[in-house]
ChimeraX commands (.cxc) that place a marker at each C-alpha (Angstrom):
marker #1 position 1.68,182.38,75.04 radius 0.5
marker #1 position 3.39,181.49,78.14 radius 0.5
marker #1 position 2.17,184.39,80.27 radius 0.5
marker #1 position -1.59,182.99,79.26 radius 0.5
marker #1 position -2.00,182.80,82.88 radius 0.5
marker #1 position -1.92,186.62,83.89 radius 0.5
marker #1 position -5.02,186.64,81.90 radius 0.5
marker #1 position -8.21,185.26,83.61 radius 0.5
marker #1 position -12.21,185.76,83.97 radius 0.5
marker #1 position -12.72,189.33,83.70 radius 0.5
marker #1 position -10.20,191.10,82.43 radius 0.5
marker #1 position -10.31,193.36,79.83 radius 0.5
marker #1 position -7.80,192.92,76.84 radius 0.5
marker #1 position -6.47,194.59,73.89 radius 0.5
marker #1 position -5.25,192.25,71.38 radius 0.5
marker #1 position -2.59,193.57,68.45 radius 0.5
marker #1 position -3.18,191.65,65.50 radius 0.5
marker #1 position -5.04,188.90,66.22 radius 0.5
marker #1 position -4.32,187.04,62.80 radius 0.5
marker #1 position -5.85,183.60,62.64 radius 0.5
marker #1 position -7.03,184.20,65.96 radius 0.5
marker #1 position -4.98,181.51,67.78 radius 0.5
marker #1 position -4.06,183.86,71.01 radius 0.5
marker #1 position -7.80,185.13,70.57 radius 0.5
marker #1 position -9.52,181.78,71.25 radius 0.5
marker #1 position -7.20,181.16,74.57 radius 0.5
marker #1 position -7.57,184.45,75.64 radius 0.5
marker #1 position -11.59,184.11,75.30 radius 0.5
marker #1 position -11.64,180.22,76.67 radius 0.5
marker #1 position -9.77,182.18,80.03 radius 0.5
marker #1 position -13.05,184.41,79.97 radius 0.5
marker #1 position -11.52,187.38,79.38 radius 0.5
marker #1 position -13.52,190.45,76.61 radius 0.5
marker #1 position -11.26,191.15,74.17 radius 0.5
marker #1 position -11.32,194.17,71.67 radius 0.5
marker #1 position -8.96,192.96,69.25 radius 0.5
marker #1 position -7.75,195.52,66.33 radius 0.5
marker #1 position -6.53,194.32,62.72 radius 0.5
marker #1 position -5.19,196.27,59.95 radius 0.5
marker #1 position -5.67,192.97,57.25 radius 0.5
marker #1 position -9.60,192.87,55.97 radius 0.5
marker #1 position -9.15,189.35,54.71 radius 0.5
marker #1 position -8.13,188.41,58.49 radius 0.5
marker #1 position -11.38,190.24,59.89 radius 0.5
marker #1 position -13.35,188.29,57.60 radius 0.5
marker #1 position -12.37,185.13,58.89 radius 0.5
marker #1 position -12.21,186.23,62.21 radius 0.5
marker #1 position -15.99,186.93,61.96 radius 0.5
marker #1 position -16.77,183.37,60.76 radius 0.5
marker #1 position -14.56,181.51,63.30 radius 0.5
marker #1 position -15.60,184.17,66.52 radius 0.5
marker #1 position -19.37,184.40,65.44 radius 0.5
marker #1 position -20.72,183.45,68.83 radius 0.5
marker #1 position -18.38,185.15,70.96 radius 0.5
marker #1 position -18.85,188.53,68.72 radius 0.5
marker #1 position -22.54,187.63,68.87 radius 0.5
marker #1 position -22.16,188.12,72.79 radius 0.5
marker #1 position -20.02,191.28,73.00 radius 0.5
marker #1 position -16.92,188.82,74.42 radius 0.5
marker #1 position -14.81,189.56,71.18 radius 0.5
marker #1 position -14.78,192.99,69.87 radius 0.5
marker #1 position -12.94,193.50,66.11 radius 0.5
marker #1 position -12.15,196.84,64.95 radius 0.5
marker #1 position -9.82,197.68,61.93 radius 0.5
marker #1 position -7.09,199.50,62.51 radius 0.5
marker #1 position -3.79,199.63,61.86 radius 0.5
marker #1 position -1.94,199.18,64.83 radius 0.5
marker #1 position 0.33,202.55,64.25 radius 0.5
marker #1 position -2.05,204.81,64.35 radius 0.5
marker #1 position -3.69,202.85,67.73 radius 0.5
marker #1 position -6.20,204.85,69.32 radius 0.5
marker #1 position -7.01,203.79,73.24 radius 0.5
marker #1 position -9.92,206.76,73.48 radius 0.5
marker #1 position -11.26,205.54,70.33 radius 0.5
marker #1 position -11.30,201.50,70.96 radius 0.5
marker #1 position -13.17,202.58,74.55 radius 0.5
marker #1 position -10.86,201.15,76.70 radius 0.5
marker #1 position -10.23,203.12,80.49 radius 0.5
marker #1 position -6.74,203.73,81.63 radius 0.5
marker #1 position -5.34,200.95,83.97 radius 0.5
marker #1 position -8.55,198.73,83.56 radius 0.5
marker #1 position -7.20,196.71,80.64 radius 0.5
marker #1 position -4.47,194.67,79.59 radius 0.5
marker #1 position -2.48,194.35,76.15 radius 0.5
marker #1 position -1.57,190.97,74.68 radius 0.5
marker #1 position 0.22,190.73,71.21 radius 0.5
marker #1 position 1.95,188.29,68.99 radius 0.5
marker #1 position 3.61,191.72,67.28 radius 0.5
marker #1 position 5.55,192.56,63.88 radius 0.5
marker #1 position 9.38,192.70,64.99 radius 0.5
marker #1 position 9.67,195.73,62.60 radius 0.5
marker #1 position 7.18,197.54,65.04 radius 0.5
marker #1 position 8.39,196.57,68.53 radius 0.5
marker #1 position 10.07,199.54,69.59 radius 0.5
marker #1 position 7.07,201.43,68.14 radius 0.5
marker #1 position 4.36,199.44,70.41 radius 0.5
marker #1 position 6.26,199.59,73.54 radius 0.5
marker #1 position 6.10,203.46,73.30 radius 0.5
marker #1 position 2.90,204.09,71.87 radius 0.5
marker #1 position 1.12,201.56,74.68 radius 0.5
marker #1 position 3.49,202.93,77.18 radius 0.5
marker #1 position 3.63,206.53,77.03 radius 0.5
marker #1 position 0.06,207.18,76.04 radius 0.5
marker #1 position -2.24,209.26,78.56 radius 0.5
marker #1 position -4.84,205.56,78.51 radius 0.5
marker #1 position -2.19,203.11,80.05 radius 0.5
marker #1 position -2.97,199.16,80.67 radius 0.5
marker #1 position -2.21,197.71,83.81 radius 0.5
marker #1 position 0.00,194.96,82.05 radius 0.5
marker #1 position 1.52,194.11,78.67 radius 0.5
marker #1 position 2.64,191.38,77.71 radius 0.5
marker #1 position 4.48,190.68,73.92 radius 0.5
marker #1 position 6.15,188.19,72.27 radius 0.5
marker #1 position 8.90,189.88,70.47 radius 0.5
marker #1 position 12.38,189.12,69.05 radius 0.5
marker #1 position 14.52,186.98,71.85 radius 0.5
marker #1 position 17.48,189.84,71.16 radius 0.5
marker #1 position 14.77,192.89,72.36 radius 0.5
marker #1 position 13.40,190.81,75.60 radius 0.5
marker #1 position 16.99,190.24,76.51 radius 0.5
marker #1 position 17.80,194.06,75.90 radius 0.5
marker #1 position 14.97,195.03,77.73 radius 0.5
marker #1 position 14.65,192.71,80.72 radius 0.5
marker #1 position 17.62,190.81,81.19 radius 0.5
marker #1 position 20.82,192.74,79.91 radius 0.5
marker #1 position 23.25,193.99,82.42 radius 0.5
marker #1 position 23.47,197.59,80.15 radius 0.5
marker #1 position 20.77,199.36,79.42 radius 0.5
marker #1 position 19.88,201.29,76.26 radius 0.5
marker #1 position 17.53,203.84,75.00 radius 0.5
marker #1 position 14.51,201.19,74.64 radius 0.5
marker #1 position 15.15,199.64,78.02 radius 0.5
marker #1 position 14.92,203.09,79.91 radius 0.5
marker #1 position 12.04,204.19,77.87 radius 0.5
marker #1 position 9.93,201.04,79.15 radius 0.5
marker #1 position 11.76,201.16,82.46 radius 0.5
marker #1 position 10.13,204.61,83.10 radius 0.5
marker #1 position 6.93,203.26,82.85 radius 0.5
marker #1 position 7.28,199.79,84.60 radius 0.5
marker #1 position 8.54,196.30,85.43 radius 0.5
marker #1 position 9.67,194.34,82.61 radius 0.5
marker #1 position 10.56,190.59,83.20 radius 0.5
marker #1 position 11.77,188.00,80.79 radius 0.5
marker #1 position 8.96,185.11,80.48 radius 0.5
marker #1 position 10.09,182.56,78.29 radius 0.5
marker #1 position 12.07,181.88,74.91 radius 0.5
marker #1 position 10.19,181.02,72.06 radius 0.5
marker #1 position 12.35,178.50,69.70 radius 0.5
marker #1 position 11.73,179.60,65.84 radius 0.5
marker #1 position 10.61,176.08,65.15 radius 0.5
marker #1 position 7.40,176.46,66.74 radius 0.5
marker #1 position 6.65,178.83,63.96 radius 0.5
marker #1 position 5.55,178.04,60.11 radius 0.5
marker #1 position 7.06,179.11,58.46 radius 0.5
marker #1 position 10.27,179.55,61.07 radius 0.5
marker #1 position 11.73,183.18,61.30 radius 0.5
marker #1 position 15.34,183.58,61.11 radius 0.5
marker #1 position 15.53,184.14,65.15 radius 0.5
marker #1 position 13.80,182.54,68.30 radius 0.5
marker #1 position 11.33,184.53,69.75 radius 0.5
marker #1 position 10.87,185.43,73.71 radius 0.5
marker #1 position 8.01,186.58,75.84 radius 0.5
marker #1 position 8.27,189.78,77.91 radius 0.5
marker #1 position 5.83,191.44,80.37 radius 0.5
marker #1 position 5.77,194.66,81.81 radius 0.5
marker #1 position 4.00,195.03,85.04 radius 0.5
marker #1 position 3.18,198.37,87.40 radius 0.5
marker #1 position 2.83,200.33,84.53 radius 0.5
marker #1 position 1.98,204.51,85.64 radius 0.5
marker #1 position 3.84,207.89,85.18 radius 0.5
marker #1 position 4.54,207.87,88.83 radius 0.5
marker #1 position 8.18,207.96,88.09 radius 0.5
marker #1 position 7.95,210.58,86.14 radius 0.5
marker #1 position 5.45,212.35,88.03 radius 0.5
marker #1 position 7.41,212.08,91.17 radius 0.5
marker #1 position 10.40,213.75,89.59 radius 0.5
marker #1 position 8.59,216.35,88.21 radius 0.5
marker #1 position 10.07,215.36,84.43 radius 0.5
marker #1 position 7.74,215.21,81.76 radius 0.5
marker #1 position 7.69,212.13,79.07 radius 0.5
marker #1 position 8.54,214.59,76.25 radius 0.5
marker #1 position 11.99,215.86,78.40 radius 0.5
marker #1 position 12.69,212.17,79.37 radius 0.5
marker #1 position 13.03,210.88,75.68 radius 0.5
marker #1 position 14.98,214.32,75.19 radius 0.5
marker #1 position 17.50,213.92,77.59 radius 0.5
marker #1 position 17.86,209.99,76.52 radius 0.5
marker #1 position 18.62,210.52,73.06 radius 0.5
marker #1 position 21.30,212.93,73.70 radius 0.5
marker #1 position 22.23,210.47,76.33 radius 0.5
marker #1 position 22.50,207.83,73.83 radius 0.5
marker #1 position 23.34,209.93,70.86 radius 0.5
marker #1 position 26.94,208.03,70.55 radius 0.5
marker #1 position 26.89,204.95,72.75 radius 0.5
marker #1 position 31.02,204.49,73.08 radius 0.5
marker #1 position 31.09,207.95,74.32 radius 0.5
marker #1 position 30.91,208.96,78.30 radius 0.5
marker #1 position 27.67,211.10,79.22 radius 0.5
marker #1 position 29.52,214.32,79.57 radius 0.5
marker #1 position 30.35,213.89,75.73 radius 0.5
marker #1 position 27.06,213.29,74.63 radius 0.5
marker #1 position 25.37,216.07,76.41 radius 0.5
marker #1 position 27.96,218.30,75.85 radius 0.5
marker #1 position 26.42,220.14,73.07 radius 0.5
marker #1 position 22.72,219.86,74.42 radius 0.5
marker #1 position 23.28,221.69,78.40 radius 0.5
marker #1 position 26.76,222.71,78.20 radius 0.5
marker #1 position 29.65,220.52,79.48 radius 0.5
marker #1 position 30.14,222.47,82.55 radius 0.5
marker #1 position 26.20,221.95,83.29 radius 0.5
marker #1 position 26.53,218.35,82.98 radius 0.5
marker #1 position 29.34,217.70,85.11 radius 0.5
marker #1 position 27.74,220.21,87.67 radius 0.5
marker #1 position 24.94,217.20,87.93 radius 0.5
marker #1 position 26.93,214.61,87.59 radius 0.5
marker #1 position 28.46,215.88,91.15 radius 0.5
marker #1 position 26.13,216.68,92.71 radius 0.5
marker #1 position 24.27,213.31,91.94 radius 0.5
marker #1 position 27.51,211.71,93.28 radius 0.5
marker #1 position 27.55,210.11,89.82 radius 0.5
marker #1 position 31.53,209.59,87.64 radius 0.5
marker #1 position 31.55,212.16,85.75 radius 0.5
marker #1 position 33.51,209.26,83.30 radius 0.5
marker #1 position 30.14,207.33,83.13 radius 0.5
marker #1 position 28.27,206.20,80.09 radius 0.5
marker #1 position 24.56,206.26,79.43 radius 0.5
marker #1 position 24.22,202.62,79.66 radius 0.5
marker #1 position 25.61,202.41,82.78 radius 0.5
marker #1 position 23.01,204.63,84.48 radius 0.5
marker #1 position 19.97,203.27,86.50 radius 0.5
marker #1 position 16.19,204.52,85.14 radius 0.5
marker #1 position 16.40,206.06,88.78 radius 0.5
marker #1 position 19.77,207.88,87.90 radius 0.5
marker #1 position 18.48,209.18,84.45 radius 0.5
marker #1 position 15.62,210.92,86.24 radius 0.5
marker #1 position 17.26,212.19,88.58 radius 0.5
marker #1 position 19.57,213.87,85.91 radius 0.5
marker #1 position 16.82,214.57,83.96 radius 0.5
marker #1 position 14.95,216.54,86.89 radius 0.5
marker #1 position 17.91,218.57,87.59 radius 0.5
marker #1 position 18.95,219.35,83.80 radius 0.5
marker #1 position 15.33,220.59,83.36 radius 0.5
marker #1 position 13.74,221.61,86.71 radius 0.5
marker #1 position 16.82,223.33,88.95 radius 0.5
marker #1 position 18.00,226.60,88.56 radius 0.5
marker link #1:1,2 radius 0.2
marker link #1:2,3 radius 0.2
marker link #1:3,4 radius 0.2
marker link #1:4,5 radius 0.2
marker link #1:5,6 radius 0.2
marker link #1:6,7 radius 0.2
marker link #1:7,8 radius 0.2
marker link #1:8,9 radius 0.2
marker link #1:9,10 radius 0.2
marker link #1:10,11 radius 0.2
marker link #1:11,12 radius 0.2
marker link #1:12,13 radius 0.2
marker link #1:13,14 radius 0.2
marker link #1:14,15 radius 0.2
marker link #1:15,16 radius 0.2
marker link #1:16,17 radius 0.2
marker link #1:17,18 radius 0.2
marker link #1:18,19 radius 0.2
marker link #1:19,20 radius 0.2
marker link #1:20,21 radius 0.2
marker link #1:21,22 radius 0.2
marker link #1:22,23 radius 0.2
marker link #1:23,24 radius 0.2
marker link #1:24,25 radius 0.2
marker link #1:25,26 radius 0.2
marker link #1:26,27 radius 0.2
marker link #1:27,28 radius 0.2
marker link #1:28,29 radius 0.2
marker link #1:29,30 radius 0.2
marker link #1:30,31 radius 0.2
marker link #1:31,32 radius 0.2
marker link #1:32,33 radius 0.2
marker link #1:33,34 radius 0.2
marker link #1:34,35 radius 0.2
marker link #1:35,36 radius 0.2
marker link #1:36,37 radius 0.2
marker link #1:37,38 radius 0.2
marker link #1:38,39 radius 0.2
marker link #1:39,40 radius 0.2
marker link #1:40,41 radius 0.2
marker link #1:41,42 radius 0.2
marker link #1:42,43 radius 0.2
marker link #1:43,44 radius 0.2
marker link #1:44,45 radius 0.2
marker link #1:45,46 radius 0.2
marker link #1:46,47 radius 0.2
marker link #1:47,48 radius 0.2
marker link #1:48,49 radius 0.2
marker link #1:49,50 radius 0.2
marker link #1:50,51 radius 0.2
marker link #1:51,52 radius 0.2
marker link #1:52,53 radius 0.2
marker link #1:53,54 radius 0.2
marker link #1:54,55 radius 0.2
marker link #1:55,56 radius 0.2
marker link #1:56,57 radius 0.2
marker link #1:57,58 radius 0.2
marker link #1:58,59 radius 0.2
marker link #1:59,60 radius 0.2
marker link #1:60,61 radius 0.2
marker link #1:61,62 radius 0.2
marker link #1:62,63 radius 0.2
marker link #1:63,64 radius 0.2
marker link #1:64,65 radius 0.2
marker link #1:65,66 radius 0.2
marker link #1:66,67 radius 0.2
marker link #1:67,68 radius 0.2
marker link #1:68,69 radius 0.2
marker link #1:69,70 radius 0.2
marker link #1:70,71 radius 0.2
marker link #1:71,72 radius 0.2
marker link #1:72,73 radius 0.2
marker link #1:73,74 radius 0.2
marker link #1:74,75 radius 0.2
marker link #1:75,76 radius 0.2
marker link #1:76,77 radius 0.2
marker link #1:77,78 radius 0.2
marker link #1:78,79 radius 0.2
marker link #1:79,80 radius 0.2
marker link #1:80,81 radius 0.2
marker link #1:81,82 radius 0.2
marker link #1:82,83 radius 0.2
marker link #1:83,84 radius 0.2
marker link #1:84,85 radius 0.2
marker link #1:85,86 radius 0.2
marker link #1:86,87 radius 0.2
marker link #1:87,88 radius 0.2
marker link #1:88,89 radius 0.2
marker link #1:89,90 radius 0.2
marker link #1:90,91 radius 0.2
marker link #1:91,92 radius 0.2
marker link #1:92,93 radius 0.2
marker link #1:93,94 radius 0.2
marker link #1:94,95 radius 0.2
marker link #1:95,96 radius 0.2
marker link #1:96,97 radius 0.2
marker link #1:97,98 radius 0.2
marker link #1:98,99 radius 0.2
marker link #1:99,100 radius 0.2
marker link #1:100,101 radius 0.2
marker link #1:101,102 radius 0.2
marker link #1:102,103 radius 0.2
marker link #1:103,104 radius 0.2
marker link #1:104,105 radius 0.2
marker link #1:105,106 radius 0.2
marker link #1:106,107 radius 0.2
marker link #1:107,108 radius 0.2
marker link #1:108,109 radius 0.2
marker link #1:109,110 radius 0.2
marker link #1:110,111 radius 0.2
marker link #1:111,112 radius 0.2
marker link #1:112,113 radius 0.2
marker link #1:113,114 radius 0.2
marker link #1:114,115 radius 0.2
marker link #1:115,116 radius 0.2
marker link #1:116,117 radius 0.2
marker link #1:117,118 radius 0.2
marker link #1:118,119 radius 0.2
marker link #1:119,120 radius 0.2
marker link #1:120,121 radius 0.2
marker link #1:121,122 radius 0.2
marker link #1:122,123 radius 0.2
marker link #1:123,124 radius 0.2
marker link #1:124,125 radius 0.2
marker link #1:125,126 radius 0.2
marker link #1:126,127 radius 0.2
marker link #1:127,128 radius 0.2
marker link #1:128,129 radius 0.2
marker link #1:129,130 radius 0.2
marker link #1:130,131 radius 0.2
marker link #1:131,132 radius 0.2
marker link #1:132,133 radius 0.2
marker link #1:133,134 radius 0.2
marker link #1:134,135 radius 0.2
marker link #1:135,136 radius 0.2
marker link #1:136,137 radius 0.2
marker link #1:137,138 radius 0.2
marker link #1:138,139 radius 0.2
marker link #1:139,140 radius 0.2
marker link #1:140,141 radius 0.2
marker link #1:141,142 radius 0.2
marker link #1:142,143 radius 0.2
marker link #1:143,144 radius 0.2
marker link #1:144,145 radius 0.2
marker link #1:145,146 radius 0.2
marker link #1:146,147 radius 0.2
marker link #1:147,148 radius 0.2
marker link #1:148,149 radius 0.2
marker link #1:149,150 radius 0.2
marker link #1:150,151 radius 0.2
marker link #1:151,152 radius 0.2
marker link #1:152,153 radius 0.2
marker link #1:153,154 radius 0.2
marker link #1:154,155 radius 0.2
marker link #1:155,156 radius 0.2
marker link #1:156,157 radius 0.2
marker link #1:157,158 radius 0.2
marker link #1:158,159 radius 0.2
marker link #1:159,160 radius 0.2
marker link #1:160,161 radius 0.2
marker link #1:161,162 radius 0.2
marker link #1:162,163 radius 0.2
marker link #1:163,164 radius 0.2
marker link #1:164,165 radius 0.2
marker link #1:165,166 radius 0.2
marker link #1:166,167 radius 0.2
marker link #1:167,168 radius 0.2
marker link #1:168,169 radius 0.2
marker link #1:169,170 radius 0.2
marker link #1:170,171 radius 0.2
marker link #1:171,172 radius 0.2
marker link #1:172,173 radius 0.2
marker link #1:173,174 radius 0.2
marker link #1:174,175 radius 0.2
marker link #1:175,176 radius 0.2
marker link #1:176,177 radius 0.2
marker link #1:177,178 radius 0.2
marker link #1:178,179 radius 0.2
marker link #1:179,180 radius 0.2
marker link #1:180,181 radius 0.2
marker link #1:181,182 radius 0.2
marker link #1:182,183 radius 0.2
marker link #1:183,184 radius 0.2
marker link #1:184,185 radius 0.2
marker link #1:185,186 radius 0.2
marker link #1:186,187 radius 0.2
marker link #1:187,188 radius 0.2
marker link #1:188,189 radius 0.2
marker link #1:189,190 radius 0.2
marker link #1:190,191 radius 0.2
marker link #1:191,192 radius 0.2
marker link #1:192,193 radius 0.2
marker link #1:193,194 radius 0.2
marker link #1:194,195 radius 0.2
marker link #1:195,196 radius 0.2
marker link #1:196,197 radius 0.2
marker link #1:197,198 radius 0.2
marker link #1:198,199 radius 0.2
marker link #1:199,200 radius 0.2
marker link #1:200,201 radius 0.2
marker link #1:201,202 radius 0.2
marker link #1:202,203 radius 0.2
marker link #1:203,204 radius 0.2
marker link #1:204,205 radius 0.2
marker link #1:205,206 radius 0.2
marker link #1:206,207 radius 0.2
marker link #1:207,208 radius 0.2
marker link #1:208,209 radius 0.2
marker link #1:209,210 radius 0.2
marker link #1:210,211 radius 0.2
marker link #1:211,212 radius 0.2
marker link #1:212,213 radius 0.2
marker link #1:213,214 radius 0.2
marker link #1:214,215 radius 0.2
marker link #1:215,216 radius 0.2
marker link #1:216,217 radius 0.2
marker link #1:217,218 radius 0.2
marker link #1:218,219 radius 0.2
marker link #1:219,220 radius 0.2
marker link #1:220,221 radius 0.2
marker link #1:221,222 radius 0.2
marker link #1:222,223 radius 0.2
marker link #1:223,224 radius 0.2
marker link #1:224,225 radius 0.2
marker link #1:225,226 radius 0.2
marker link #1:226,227 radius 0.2
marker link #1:227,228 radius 0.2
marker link #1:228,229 radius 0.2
marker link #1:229,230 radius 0.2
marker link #1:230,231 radius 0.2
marker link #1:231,232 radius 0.2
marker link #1:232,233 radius 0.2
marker link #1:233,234 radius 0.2
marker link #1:234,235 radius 0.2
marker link #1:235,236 radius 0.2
marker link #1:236,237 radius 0.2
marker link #1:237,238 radius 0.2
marker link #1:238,239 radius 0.2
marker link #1:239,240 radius 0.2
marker link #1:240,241 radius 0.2
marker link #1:241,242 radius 0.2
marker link #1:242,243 radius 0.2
marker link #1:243,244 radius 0.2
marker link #1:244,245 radius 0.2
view
């Protein structure tokens, strides 16, 4: 991947679906322990043969397990003393950024190689959207490289791109008083019908005279639509829809 370099001599990573193992054997040739976790027995088999050694020495550690139901506690790792690293399934993108993200065992750093449309909507578009918040809240994404679909075989339908997200805590959160649970809340209503302003959205959820309350006293357009609003603005909503009385 072309991130490889965040990854050196001691770190601790959690590879999603290692595969054939071709993003295992840079990851261990960087010295990095990996605990690795694959839902495909046939894979794990051959995984075995090719990583005897490293297995042998405790560098690679294989567990089955299906990457939906991924348990941190379980697979040993400590909150913010690992990283995550994963060629991932488009269908499950959205999926893995808020299961890694939001879970109460966080990594320091993660770093996928998803769809080229999702990096983009994520860390480089000038609106945001529900998925871009919801990683926002939990840290710094940046756009690494684009992945052309011909260095695949076979070659998906679209190129591929690299994102990382860096600084990940619940400080935001934390510092606003707003739990993850009331975040997501407020952002689906947010985004419930994405051509409609804020106010319209929320309407039904806190009222529309609640809303625009907030909105003024946030010194936010009342006119303004969720994709307009800043992961800084949407807490600050959030903490005053929830927290003030």
């Amino acid at each position: 991947m072309c991130d490889a370099g965040a990854v050196g001599a001691g770190d601790t990573v959690l590879e999603i679906g290692p595969g054939t193992g071709a993003l295992t054997r840079e990851l261990l040739a960087r010295g990095a322990t990996v605990v690795a976790i694959e839902a495909d027995e046939r894979a794990i088999a051959a995984l075995v043969e090719t990583f005897h050694d490293a297995i042998a020495r405790g560098q690679l550690v294989l567990n089955s397990m299906d990457a939906r139901r991924i348990d941190f506690e379980t697979l040993g790792l400590i909150s913010h003393n690992f990283k995550i690293v994963a060629n991932i399934p488009y269908y499950l993108s959205g999926l893995l950024f808020r299961r890694c993200l939001e879970s109460d065992i966080q990594p320091t750093e993660l770093v996928f190689l998803v769809q080229k449309e999702v990096a983009e909507r994520i860390a480089r578009s000038q609106k945001e959207s529900l998925l871009s918040l919801s990683v926002k809240v939990f840290g710094d994404p940046s756009y690494i490289c684009t992945v052309k679909k011909g260095h695949f075989t076979p070659p998906p339908a679209v190129d591929s791109a690299i994102v990382a997200i860096r600084n990940i805590s619940r400080d935001r959160l934390t510092d606003h008083k707003v739990t993850p649970t009331q975040f997501f809340e407020f952002l689906h209503h947010a985004f419930a019908a994405k051509r409609k302003q804020l106010v319209g959205n929320l309407a039904d959820f806190t009222g529309r005279t609640k809303i625009t309350s907030v909105l003024n006293d946030l010194a936010i357009e009342t006119t303004v639509r969720a994709e307009d609003l800043s992961v800084e603005q949407c807490l600050a909503i959030a903490t005053k829809l929830y927290t003030d009385n």
